[in-house]
PyMOL Python script that loads the backbone (N, CA, C, O; Angstrom):
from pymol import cmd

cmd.read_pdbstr("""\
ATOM      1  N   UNK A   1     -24.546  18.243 -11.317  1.00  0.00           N
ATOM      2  CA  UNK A   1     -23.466  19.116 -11.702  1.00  0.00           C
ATOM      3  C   UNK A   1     -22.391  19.102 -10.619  1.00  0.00           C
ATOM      4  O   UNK A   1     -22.683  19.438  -9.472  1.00  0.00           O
ATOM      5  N   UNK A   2     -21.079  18.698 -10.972  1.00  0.00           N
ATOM      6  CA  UNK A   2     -20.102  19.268 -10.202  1.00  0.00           C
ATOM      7  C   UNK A   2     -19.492  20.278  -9.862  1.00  0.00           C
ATOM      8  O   UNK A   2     -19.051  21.013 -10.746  1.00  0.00           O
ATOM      9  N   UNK A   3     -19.219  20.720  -7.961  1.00  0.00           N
ATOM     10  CA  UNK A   3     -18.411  21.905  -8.088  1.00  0.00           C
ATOM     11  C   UNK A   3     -17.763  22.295  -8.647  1.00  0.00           C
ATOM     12  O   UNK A   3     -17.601  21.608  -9.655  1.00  0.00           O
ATOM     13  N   UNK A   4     -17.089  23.257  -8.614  1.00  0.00           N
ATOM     14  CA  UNK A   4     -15.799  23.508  -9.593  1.00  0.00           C
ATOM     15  C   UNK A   4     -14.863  23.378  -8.543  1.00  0.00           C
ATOM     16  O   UNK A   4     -13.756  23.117  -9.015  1.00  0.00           O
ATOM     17  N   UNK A   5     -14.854  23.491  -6.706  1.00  0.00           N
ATOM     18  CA  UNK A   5     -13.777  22.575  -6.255  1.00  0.00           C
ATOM     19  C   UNK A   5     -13.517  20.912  -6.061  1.00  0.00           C
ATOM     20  O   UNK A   5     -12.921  20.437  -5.095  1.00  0.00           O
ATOM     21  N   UNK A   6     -14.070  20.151  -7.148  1.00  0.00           N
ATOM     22  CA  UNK A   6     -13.952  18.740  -7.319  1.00  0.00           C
ATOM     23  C   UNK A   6     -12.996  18.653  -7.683  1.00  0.00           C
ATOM     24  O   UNK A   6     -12.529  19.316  -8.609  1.00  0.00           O
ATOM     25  N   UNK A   7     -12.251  17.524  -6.841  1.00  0.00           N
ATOM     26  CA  UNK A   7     -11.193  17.040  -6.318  1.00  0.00           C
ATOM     27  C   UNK A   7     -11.311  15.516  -7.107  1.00  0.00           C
ATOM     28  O   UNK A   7     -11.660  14.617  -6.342  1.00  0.00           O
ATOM     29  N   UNK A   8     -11.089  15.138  -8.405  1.00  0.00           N
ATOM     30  CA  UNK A   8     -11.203  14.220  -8.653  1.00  0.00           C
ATOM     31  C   UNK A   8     -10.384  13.036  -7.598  1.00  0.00           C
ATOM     32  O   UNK A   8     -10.961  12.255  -6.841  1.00  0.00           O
ATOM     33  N   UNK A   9      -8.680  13.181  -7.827  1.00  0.00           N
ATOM     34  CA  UNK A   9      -7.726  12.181  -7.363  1.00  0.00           C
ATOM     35  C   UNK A   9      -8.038  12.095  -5.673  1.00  0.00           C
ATOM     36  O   UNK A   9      -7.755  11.074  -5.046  1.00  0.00           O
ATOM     37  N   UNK A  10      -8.843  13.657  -4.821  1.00  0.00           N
ATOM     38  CA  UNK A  10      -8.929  13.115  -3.801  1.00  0.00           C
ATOM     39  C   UNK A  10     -10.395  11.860  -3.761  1.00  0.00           C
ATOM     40  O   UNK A  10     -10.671  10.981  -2.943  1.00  0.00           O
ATOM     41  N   UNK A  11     -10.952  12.224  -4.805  1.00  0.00           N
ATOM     42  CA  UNK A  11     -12.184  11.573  -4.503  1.00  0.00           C
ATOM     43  C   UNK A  11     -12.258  10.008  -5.097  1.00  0.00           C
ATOM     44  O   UNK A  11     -13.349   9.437  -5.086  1.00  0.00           O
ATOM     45  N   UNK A  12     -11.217   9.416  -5.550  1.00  0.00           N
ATOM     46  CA  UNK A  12     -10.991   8.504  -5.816  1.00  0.00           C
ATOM     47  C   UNK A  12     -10.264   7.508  -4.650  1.00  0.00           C
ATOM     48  O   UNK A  12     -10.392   6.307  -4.415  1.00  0.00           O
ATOM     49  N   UNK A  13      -9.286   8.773  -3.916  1.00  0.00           N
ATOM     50  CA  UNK A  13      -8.852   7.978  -2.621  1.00  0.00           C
ATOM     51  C   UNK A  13      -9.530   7.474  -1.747  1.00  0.00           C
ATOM     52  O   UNK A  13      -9.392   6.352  -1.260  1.00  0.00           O
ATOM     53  N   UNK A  14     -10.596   8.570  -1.399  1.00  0.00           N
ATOM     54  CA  UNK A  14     -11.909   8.500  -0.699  1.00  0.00           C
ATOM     55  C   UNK A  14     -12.316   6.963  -0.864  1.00  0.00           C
ATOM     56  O   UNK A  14     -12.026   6.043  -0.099  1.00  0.00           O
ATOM     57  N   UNK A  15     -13.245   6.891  -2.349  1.00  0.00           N
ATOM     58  CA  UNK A  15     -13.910   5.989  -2.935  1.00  0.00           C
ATOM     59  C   UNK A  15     -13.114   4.441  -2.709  1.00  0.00           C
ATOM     60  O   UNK A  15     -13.740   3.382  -2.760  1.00  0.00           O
ATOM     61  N   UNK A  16     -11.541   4.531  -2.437  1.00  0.00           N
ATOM     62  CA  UNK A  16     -10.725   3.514  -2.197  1.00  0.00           C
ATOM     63  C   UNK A  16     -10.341   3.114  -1.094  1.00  0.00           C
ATOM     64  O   UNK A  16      -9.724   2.054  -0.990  1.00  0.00           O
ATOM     65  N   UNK A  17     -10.655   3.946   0.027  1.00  0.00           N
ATOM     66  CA  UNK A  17     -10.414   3.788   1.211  1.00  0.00           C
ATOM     67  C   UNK A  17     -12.545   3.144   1.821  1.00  0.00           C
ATOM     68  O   UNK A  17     -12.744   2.171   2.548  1.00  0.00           O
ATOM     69  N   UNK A  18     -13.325   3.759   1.419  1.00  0.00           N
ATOM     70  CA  UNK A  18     -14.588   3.330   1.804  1.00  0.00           C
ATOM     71  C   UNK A  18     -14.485   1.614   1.163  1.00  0.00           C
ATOM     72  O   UNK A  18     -14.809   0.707   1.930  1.00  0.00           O
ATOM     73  N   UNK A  19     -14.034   1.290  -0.219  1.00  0.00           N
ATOM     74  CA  UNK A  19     -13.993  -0.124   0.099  1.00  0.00           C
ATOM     75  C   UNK A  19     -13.112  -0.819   0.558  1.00  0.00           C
ATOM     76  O   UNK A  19     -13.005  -2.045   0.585  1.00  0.00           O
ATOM     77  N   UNK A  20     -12.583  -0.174   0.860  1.00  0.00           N
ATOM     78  CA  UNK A  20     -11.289  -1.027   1.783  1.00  0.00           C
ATOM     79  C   UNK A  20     -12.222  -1.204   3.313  1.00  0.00           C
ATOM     80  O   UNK A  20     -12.198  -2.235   3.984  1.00  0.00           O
ATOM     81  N   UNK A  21     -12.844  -0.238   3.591  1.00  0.00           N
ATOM     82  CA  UNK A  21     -13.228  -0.782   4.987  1.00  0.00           C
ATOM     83  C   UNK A  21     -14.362  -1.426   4.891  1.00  0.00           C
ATOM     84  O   UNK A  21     -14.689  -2.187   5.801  1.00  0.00           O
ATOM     85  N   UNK A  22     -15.382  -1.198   3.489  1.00  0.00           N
ATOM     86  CA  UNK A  22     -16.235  -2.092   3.483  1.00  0.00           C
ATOM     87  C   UNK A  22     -15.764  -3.524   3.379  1.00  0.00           C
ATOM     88  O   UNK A  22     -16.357  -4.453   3.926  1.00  0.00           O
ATOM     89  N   UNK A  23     -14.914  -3.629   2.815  1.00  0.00           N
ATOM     90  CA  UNK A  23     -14.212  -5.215   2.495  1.00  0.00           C
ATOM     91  C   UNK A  23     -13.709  -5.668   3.965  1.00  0.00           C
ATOM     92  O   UNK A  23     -13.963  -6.775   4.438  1.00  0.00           O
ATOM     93  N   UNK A  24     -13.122  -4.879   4.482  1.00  0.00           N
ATOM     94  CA  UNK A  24     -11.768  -5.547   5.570  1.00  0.00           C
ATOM     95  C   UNK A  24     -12.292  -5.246   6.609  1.00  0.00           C
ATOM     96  O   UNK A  24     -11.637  -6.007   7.321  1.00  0.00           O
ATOM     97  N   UNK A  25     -13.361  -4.437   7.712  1.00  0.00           N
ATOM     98  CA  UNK A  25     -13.426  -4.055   8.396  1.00  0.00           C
ATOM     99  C   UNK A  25     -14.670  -4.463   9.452  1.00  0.00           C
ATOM    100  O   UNK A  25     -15.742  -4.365   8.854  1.00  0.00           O
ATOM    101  N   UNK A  26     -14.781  -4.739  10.347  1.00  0.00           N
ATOM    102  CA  UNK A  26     -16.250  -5.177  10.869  1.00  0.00           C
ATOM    103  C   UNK A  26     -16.621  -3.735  12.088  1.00  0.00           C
ATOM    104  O   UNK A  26     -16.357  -3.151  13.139  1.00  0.00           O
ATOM    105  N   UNK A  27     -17.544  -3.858  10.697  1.00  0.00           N
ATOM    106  CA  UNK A  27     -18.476  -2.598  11.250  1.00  0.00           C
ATOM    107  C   UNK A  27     -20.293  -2.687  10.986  1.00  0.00           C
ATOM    108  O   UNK A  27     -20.632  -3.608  10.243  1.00  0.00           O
ATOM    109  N   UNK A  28     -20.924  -2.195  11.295  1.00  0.00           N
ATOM    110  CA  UNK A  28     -22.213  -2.024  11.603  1.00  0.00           C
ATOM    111  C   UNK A  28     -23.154  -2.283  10.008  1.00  0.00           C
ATOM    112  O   UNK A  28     -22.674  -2.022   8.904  1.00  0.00           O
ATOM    113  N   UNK A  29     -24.299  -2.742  10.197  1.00  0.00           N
ATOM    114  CA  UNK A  29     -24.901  -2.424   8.725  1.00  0.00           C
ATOM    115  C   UNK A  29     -25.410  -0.870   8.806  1.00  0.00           C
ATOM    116  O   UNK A  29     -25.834  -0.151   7.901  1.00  0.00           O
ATOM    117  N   UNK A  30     -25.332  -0.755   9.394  1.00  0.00           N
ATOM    118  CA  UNK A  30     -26.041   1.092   9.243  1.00  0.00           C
ATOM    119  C   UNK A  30     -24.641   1.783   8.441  1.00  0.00           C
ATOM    120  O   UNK A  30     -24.608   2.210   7.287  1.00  0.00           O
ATOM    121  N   UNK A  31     -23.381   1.739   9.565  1.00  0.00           N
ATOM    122  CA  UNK A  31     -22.529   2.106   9.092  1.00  0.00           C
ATOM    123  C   UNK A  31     -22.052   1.581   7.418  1.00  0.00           C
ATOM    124  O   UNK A  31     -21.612   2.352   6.564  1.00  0.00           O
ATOM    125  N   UNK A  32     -22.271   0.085   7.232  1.00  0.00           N
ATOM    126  CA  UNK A  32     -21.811  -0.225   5.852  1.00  0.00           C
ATOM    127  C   UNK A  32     -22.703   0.368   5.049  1.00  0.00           C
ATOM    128  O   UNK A  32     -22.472   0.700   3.886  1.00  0.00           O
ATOM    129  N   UNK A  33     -23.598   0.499   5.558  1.00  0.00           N
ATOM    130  CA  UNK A  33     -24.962   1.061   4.322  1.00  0.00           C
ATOM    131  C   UNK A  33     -24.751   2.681   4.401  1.00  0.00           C
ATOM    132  O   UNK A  33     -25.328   3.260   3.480  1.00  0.00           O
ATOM    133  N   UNK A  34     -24.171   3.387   5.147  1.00  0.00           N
ATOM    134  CA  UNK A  34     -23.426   4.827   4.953  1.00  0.00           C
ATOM    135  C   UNK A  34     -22.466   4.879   3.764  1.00  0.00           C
ATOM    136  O   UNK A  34     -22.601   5.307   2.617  1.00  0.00           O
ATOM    137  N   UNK A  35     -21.611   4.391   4.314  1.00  0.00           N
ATOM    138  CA  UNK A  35     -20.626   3.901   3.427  1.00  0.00           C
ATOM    139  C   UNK A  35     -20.692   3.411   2.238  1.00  0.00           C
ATOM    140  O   UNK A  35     -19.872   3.798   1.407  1.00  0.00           O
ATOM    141  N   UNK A  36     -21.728   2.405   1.871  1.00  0.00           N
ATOM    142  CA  UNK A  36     -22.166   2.245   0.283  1.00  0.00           C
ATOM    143  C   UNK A  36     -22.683   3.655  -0.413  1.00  0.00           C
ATOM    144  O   UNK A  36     -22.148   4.366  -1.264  1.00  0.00           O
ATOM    145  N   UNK A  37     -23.785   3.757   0.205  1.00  0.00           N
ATOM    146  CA  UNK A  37     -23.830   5.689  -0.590  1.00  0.00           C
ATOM    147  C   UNK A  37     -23.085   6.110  -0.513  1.00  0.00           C
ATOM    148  O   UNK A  37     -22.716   6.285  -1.674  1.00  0.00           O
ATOM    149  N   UNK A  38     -22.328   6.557   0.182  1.00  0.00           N
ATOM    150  CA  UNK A  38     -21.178   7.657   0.191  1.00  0.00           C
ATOM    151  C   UNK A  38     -20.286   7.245  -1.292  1.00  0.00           C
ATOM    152  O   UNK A  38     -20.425   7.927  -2.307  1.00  0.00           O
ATOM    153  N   UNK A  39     -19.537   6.259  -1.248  1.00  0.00           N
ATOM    154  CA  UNK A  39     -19.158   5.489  -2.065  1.00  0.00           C
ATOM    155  C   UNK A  39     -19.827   4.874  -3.678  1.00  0.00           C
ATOM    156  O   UNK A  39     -19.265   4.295  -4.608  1.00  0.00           O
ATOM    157  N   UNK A  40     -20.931   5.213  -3.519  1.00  0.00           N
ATOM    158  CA  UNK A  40     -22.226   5.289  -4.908  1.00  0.00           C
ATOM    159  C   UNK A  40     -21.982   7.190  -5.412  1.00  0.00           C
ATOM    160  O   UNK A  40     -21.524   7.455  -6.523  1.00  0.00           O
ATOM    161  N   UNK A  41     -22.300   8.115  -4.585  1.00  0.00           N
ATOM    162  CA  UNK A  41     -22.437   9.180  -5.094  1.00  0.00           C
ATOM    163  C   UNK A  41     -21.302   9.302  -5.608  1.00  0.00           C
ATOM    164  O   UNK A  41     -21.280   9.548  -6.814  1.00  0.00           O
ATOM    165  N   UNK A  42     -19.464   9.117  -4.570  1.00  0.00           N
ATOM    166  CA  UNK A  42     -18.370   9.328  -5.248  1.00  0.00           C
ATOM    167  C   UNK A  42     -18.012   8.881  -6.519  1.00  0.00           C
ATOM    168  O   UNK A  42     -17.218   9.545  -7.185  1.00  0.00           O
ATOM    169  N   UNK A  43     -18.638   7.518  -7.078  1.00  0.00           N
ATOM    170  CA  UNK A  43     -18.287   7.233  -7.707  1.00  0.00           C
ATOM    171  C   UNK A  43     -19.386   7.846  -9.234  1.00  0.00           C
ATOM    172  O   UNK A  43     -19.138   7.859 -10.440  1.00  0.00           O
ATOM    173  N   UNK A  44     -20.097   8.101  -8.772  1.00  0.00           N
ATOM    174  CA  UNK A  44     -20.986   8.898  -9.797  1.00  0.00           C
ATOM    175  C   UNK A  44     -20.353  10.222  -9.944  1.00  0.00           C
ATOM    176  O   UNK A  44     -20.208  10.686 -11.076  1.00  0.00           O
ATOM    177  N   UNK A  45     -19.928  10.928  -8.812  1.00  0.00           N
ATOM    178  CA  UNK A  45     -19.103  12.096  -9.749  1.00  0.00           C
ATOM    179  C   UNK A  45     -17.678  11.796 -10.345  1.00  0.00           C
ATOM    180  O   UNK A  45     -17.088  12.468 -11.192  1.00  0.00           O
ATOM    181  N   UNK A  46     -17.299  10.782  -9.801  1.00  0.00           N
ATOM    182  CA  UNK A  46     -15.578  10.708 -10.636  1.00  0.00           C
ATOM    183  C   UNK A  46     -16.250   9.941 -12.058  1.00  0.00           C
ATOM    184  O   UNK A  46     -15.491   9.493 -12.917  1.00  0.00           O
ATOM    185  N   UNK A  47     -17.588   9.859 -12.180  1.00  0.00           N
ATOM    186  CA  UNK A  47     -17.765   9.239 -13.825  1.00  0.00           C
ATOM    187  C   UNK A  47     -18.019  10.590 -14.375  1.00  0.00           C
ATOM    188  O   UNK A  47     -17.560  10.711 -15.510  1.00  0.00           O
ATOM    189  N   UNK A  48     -18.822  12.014 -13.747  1.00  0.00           N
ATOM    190  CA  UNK A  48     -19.105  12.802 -14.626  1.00  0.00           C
ATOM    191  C   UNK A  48     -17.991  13.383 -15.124  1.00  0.00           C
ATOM    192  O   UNK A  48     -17.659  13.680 -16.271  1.00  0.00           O
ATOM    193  N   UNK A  49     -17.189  13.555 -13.505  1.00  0.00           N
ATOM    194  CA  UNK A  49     -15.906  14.154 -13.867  1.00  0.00           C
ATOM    195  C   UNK A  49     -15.208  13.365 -15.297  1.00  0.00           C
ATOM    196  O   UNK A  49     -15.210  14.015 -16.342  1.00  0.00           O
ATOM    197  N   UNK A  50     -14.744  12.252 -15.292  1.00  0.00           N
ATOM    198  CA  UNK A  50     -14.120  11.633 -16.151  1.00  0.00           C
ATOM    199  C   UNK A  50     -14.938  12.047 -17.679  1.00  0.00           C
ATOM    200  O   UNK A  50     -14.235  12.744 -18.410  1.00  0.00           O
ATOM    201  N   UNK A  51     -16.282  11.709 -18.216  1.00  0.00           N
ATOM    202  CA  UNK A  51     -16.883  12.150 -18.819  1.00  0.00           C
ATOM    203  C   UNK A  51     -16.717  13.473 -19.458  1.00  0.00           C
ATOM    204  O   UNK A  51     -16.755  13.606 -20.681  1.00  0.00           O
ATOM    205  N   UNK A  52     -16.502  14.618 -18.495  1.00  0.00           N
ATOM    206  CA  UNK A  52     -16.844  15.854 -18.696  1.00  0.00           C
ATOM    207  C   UNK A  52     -15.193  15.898 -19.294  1.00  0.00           C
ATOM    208  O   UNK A  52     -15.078  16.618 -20.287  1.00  0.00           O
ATOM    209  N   UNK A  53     -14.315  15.439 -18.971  1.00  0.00           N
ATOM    210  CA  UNK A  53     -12.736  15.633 -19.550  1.00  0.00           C
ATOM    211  C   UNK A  53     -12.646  14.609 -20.529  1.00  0.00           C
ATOM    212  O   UNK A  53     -11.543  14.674 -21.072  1.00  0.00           O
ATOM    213  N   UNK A  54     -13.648  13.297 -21.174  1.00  0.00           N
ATOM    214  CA  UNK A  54     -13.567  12.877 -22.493  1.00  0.00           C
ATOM    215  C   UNK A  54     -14.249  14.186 -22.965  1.00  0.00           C
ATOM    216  O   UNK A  54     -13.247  14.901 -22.977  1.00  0.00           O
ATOM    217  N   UNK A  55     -15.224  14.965 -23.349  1.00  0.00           N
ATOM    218  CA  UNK A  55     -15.843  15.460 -23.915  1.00  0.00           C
ATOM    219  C   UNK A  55     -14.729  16.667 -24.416  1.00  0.00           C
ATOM    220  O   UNK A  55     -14.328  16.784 -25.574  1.00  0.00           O
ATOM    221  N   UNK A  56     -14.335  17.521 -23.275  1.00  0.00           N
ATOM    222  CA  UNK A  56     -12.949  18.168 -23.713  1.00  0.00           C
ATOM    223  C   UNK A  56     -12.282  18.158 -24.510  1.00  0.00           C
ATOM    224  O   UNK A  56     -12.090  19.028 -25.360  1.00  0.00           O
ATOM    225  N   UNK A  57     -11.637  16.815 -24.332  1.00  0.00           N
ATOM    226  CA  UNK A  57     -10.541  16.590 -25.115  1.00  0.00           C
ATOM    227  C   UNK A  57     -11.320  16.078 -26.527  1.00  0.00           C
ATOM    228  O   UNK A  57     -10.469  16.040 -27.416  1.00  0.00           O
ATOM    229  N   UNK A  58     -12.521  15.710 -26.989  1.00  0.00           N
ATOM    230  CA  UNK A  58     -12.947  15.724 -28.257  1.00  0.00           C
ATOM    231  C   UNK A  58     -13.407  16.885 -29.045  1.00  0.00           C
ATOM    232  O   UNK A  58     -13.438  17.017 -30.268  1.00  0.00           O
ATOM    233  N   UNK A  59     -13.762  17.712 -28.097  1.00  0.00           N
ATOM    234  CA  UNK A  59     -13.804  19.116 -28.414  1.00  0.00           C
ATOM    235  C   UNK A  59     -12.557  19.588 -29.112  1.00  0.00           C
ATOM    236  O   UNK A  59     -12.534  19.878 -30.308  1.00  0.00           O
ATOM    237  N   UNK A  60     -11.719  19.637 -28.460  1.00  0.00           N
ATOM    238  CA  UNK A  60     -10.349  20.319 -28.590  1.00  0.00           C
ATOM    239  C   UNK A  60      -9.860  19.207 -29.712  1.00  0.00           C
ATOM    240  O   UNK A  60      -9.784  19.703 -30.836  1.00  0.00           O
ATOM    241  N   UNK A  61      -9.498  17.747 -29.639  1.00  0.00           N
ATOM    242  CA  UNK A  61      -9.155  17.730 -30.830  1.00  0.00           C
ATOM    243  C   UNK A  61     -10.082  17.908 -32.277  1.00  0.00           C
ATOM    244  O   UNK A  61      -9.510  17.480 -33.280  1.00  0.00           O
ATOM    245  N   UNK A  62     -11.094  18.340 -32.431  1.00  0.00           N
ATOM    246  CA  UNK A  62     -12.470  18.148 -33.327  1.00  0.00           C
ATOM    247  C   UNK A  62     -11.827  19.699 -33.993  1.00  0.00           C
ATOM    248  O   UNK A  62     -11.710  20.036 -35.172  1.00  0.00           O
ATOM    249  N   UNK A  63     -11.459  20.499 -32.636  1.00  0.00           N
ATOM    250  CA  UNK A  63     -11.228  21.745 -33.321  1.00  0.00           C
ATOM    251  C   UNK A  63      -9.658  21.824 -34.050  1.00  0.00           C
ATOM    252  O   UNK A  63      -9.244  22.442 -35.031  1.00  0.00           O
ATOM    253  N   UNK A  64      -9.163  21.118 -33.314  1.00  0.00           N
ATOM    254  CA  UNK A  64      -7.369  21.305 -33.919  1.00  0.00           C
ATOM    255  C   UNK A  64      -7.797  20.801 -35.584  1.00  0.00           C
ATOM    256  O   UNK A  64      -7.488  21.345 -36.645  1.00  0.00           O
ATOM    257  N   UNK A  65      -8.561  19.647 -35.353  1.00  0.00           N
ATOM    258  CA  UNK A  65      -8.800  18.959 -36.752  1.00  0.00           C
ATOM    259  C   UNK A  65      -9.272  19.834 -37.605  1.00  0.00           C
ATOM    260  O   UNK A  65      -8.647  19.970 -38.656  1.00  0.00           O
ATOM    261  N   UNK A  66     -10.541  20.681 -37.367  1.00  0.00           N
ATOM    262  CA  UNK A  66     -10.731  22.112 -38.077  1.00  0.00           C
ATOM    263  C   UNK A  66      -9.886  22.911 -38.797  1.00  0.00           C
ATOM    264  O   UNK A  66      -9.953  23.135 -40.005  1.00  0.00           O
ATOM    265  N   UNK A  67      -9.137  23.307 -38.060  1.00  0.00           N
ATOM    266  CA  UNK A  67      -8.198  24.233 -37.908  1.00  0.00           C
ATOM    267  C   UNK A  67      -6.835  23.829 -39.207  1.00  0.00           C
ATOM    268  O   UNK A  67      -6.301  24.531 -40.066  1.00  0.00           O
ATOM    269  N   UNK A  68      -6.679  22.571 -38.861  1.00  0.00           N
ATOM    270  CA  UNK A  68      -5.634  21.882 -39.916  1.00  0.00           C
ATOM    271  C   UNK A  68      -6.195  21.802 -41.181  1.00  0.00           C
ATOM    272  O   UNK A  68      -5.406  21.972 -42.111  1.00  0.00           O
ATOM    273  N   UNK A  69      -7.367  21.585 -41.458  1.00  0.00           N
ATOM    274  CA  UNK A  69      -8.389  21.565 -42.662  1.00  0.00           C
ATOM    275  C   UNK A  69      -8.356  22.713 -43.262  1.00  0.00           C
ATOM    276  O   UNK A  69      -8.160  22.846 -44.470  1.00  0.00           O
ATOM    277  N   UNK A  70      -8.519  23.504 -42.568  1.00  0.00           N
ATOM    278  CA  UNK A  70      -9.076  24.987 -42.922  1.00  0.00           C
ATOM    279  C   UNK A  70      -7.752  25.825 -43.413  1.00  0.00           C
ATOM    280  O   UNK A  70      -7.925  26.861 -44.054  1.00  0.00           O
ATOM    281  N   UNK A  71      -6.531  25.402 -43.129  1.00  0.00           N
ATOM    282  CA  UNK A  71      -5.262  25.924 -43.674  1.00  0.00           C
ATOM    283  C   UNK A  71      -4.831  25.926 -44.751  1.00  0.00           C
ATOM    284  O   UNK A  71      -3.729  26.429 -44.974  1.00  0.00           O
TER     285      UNK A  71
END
""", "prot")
cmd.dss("prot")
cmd.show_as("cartoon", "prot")
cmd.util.cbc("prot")
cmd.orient("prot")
């Protein structure tokens, strides 16, 4: 479950800046292997996040569609 202070757009920067240094940067395997999780979990919540705002918006239009029916 995500907080409710999830920061999608920051957590995408995040997620874009960890492969940028995994790609470009010479650093440690401990450190790259930090950095891959870190970069695994982020990207598992910017899917729920994303997920959780398709579901929304099918909600909401499922109901407008209701709503127009029902008039």
């Amino acid at each position: 479950m995500l907080s409710k202070d999830f920061d999608f757009e920051s957590s995408l920067k995040e997620l874009e800046k960890i492969a940028t240094m995994l790609e470009n940067e010479q650093i440690s395997l401990e450190e790259s292997i930090a950095l891959f999780e870190k970069g695994v979990s982020l990207s598992n919540d910017c899917s729920k996040y994303l997920e959780n705002a398709k579901q929304r918006i099918i909600t909401l239009t499922n109901a407008e569609e209701e709503s127009e029916n029902n008039a």
